[in-house]
C-alpha positions as CSV (number, residue, x, y, z in Angstrom):
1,X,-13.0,-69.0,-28.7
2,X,-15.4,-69.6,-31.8
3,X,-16.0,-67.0,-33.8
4,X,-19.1,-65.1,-34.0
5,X,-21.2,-65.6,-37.6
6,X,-22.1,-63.1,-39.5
7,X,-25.0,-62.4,-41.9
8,X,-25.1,-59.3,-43.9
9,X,-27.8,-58.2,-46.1
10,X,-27.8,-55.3,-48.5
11,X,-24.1,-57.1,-49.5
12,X,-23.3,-56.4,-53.0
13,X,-24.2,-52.6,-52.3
14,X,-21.2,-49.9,-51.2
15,X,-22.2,-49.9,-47.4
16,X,-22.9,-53.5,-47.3
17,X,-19.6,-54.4,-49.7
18,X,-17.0,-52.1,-47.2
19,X,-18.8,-54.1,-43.8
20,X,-18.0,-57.3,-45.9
21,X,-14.1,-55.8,-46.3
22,X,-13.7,-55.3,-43.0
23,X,-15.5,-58.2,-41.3
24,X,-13.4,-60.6,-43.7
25,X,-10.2,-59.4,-41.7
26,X,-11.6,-59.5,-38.6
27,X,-10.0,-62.2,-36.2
28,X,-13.3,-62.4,-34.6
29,X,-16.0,-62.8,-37.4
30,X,-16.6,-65.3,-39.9
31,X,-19.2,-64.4,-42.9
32,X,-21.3,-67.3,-43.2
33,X,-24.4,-65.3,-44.9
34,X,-25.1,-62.4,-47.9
35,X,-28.1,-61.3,-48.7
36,X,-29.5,-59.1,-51.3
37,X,-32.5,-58.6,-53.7
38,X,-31.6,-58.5,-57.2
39,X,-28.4,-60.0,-57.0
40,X,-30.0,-63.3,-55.6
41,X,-28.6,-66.5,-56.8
42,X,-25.3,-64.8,-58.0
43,X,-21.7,-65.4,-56.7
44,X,-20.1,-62.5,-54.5
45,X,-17.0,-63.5,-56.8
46,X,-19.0,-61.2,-59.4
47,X,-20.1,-58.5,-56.7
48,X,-16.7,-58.3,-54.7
49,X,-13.9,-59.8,-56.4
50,X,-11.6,-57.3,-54.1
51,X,-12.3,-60.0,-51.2
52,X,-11.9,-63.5,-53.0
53,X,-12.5,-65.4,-49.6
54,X,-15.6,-65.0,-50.2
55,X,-16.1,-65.6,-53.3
56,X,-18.1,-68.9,-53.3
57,X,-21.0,-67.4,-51.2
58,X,-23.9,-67.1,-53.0
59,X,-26.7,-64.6,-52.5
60,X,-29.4,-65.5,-51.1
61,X,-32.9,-63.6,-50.4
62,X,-32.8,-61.0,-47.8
63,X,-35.5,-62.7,-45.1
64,X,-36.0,-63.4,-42.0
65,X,-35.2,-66.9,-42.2
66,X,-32.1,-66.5,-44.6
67,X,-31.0,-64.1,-41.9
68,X,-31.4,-66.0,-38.5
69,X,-29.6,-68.2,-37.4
70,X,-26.6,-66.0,-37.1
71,X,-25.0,-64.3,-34.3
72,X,-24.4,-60.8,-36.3
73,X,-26.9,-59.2,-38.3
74,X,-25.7,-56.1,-40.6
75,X,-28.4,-54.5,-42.6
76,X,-26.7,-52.5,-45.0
77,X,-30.2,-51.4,-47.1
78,X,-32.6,-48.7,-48.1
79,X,-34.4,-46.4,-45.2
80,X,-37.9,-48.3,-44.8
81,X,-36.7,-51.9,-45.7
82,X,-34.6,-52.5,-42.1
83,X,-37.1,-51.3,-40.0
84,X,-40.0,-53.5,-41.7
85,X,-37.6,-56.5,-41.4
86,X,-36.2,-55.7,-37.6
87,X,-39.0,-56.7,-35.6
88,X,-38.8,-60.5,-37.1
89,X,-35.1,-60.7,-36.6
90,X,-33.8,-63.1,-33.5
91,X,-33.6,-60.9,-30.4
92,X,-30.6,-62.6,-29.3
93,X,-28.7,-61.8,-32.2
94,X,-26.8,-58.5,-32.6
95,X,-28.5,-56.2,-35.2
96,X,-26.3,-53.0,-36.7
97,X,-28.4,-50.8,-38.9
98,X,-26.3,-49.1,-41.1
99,X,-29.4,-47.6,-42.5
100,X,-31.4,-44.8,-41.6
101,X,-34.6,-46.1,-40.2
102,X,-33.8,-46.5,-36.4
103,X,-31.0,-42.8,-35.6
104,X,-33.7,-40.8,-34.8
105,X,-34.8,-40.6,-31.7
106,X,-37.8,-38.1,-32.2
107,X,-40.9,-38.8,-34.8
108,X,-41.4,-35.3,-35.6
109,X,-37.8,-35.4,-37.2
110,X,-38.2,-38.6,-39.2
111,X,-42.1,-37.1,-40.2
112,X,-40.7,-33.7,-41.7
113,X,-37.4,-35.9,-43.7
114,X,-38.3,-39.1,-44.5
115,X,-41.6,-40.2,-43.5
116,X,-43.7,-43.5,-43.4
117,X,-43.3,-45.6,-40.8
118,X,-41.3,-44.5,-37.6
119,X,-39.4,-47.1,-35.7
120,X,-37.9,-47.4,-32.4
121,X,-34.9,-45.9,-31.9
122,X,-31.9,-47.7,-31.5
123,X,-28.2,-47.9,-29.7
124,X,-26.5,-44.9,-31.4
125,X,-23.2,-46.0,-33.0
126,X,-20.7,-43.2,-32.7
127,X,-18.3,-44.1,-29.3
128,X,-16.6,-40.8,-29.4
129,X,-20.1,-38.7,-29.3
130,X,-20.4,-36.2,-26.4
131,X,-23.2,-36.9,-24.7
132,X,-22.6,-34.3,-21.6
133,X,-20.6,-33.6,-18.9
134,X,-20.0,-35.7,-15.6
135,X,-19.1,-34.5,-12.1
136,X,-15.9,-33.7,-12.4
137,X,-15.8,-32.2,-15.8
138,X,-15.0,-35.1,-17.7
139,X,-17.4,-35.6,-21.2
140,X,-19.7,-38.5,-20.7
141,X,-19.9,-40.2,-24.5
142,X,-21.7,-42.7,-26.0
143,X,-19.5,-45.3,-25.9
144,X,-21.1,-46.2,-22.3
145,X,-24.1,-47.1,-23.7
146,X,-22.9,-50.0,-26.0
147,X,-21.8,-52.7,-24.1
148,X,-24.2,-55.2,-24.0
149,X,-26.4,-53.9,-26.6
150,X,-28.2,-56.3,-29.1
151,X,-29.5,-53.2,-31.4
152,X,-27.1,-50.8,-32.9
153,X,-27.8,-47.6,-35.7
154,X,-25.4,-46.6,-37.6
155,X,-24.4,-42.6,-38.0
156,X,-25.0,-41.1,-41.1
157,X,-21.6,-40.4,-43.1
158,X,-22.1,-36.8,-43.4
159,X,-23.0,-36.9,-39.6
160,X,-20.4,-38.0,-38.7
161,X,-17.9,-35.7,-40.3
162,X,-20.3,-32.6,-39.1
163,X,-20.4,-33.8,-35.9
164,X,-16.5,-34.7,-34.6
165,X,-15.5,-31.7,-36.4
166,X,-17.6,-29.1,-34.2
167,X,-18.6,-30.9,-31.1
168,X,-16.1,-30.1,-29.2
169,X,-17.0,-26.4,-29.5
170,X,-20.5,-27.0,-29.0
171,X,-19.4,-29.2,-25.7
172,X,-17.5,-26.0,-24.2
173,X,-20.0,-23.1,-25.1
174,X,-17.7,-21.6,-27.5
175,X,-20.0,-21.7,-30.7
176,X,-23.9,-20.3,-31.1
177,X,-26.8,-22.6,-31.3
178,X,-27.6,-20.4,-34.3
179,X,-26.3,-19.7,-37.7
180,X,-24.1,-22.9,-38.0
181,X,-22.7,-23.8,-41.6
182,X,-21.6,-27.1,-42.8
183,X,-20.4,-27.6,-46.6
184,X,-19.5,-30.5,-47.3
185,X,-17.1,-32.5,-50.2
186,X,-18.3,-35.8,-51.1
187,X,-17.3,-38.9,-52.7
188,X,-19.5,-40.4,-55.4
189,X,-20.0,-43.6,-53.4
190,X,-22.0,-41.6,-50.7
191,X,-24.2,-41.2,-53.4
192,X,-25.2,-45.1,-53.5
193,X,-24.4,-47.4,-56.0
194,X,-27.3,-47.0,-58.6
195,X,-27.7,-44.7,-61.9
196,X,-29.5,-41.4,-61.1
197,X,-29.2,-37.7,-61.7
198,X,-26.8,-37.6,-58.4
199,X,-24.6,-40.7,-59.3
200,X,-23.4,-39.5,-63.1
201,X,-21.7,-41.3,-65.6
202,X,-18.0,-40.8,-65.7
203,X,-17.7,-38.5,-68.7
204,X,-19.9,-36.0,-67.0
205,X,-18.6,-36.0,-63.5
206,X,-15.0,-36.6,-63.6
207,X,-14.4,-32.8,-63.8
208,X,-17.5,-31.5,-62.5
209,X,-18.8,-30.7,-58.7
210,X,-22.4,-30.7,-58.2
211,X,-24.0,-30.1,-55.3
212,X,-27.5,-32.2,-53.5
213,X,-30.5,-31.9,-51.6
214,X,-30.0,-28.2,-50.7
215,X,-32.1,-25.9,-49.3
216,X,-32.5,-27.2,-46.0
217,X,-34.0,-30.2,-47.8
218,X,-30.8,-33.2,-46.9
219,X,-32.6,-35.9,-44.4
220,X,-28.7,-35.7,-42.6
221,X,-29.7,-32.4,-40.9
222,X,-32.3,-33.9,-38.3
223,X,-29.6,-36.3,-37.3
224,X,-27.0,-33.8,-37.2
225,X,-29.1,-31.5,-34.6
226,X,-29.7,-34.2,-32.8
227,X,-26.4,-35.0,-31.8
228,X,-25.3,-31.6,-31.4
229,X,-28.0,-31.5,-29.0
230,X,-26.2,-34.4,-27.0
231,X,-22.8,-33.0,-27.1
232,X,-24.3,-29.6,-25.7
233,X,-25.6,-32.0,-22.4
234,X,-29.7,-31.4,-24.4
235,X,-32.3,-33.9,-24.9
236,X,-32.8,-34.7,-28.9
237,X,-36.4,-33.1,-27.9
238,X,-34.2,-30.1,-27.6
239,X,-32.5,-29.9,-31.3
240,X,-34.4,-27.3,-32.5
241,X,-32.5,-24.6,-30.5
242,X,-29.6,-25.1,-33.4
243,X,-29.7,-24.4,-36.8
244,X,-27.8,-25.9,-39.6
245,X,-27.0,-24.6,-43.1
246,X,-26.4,-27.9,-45.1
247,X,-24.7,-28.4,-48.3
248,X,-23.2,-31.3,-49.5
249,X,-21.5,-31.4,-52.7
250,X,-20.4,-34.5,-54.6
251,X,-16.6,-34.2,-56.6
252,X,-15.3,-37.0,-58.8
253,X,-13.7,-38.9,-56.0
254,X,-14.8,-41.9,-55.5
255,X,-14.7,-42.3,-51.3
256,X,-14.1,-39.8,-48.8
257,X,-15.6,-36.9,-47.3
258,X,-14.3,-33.2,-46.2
259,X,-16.5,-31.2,-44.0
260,X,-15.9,-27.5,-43.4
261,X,-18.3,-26.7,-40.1
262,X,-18.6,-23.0,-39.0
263,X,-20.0,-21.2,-36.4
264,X,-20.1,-17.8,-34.7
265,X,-18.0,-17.4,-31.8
266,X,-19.7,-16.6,-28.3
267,X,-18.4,-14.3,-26.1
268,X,-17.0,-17.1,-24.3
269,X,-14.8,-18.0,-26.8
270,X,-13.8,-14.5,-27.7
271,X,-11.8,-14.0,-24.2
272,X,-9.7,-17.2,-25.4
273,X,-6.3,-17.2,-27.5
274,X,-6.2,-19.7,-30.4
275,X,-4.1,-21.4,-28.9
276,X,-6.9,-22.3,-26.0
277,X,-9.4,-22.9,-28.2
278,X,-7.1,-25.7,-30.4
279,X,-6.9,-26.9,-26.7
280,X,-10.4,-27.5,-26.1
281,X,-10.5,-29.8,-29.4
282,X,-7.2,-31.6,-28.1
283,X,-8.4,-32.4,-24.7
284,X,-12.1,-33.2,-26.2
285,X,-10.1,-36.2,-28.5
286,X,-7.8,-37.2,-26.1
287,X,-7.5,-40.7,-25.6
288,X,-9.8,-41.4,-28.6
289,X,-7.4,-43.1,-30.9
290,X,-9.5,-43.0,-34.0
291,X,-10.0,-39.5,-33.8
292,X,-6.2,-37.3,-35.1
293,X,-6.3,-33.7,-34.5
294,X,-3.5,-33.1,-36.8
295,X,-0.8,-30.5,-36.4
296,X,-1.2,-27.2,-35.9
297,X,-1.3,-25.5,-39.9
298,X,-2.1,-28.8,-41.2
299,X,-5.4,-29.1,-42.8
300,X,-7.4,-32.7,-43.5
301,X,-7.3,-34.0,-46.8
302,X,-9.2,-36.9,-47.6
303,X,-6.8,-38.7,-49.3
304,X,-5.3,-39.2,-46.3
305,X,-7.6,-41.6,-44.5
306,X,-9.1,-43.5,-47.5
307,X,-9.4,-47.4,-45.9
308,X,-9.2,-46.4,-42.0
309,X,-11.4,-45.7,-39.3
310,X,-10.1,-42.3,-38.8
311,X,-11.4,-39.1,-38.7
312,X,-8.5,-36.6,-39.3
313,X,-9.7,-33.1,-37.6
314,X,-8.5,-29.2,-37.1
315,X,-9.8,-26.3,-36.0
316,X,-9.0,-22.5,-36.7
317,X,-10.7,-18.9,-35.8
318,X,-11.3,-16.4,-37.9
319,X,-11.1,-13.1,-35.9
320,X,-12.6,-10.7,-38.3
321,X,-15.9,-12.9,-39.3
322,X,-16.4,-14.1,-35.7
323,X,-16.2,-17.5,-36.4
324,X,-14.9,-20.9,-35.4
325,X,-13.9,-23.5,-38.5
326,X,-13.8,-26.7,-37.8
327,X,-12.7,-29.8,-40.1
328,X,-13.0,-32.9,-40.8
329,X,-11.9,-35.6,-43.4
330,X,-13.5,-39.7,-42.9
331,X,-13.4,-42.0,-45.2
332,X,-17.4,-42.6,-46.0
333,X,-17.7,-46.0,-46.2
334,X,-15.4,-46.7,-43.5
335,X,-15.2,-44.5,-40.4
336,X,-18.7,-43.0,-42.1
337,X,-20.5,-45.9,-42.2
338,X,-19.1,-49.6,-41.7
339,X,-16.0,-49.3,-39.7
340,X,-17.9,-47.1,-37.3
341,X,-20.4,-49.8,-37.3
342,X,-18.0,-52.2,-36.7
343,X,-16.1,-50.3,-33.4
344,X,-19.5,-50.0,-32.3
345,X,-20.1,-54.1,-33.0
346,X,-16.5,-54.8,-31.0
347,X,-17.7,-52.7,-28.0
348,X,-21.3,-54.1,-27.8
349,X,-19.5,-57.8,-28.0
350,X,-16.6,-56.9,-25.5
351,X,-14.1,-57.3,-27.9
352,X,-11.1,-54.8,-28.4
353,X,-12.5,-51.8,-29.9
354,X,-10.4,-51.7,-32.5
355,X,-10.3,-55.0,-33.6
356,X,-10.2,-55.4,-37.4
357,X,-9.9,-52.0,-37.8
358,X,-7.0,-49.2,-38.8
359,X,-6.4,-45.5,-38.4
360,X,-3.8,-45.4,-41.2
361,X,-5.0,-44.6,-44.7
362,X,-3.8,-45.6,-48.1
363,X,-1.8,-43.2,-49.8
364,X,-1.6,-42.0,-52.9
């Protein structure tokens, strides 16, 4: 079978530079195609010498008829420029968004934290997302609804840690719409790769922690509700029954990202042992071989899954304060962003799901 080409614009940034990684050891994918704006006319043997087979490509503009042609489309670029450039992209071709334009599924939400234009929502890319419950008890997810697809948006890194670590909680009743906490550790690259107050020179943020868009203010959060609305069995119309205390904070690592979720226990959970609620998260992940709930005691650390796909997870109670903590540890620009993506490409194409992808980090 031939392979399927690949254009991807946005390349010679972090999201667009990790899909480029992953794709180039993909047994199903050849790059035929990069994209960018300032960069064009350059060699990606400048941008990416980590991947020197492709190092005689050559960026070229990112446009409609630079990207066509091609049976693989990744955007990899800022919220506004995918959406404008979407509708004059070959229908036929698969599109991943690893942007932010088309995750939302309700304008209000995009209005309030981002705002401009609004574009359709697309196919969300997160297979192990809860999306309900079927007959028999069994969690529907969102895996079901990428087969096939030609249009896929990619989660938000921070999402996505929030998300696997408390869903299954949410799934099973045992954690209040109310009063959730996320604080989150962040790698510098989930900053982007440009200069700015956010993204500081090495000499002042090698042994410094700052935190980001607090205050309620991080355009994650509407994204976030939303899928906990799905994983509670709710329309996204229905987020605003949850709240969601947000704070990311960026530490001088370069990728990776630890998420400590909490949320008060309901009465529910109360009447169940720890060692039934560590069940509920094991039985929620089961079968879901990207997703590790480690040992019991064992806490994520993100320099564990630096380079895979997985999301290492725990969960503990905290008796006194009433609350659940859950945990997570991704790798940003993989399992966050282009190695979700590209699960989510493999399903849509009916290709193994993990194809071209790992679950085991790089350590130290």
């Amino acid at each position: 079978m031939a392979k399927y080409t690949v254009a991807v614009a946005g390349a010679t940034g972090y999201a667009g530079g990790e899909a480029l990684r992953i794709l180039a050891a993909h047994p199903d994918f050849d790059i035929t195609c990069v994209a960018g704006h300032s960069s064009v006319g350059e060699s990606m043997a400048k941008h990416m010498p980590h991947i020197p087979q492709l190092a005689n490509l050559v960026v070229e503009d990112t446009a409609p008829e630079v990207l066509n042609g091609h049976d693989v489309i990744i955007l990899a670029l800022p919220h506004g420029a995918s959406g404008k450039l979407a509708s004059q992209l070959d229908p036929n071709a698969v599109v991943v968004d690893l942007g932010a334009d088309h995750r939302l599924e309700e304008q209000a939400a995009w209005d309030e934290f981002y705002g401009g234009d609004f574009y359709e929502h697309w196919t969300y890319g997160m297979p192990e997302l809860i999306t309900g419950k079927a007959a028999d008890g069994s969690y529907t997810r969102q895996r079901a609804a990428l087969p096939g697809t030609k249009r896929i948006a990619g989660p938000g890194c921070n999402v996505t840690a929030t998300t696997l670590a408390l869903q299954p909680g949410i799934a099973e009743g045992l954690v209040e719409s109310q009063d959730i906490v996320a604080d989150l550790v962040v790698g510098y690259s989930g900053a982007g790769k440009n200069l700015k107050r956010t993204n500081l020179l090495a000499a002042e943020a090698l042994q410094s922690a700052l935190p980001y868009s607090v205050g309620g203010k991080h355009r994650h959060i509407p994204e976030i509700l939303q899928n906990f609305a799905h994983a509670a069995g709710k329309s996204a119309a229905e987020a605003s029954e949850f709240t969601l205390g947000f704070t990311p904070i960026l530490a001088p690592m370069s990728r990776g990202i630890l998420a400590t979720v909490s949320a008060r226990m309901t009465d529910k959970a109360k009447t169940l042992s720890d060692e039934e609620i560590r069940a509920v998260w094991s039985k929620a992940y089961e079968g879901q071989d990207f997703m590790v709930l480690l040992p019991e005691g064992t806490l994520p650390a993100t320099g564990n899954i630096i380079g895979s796909n997985a999301a290492h997870l725990q969960v503990v109670t905290d008796r006194k304060a009433g609350r659940i903590y859950a945990f997570a540890a991704i790798d940003n620009l993989n399992r966050g962003t282009a190695g979700q993506a590209v699960q989510s490409l493999n399903i849509a194409l009916g290709l193994p799901e993990d194809a071209g992808l790992t679950k085991i980090g790089v350590a130290p």
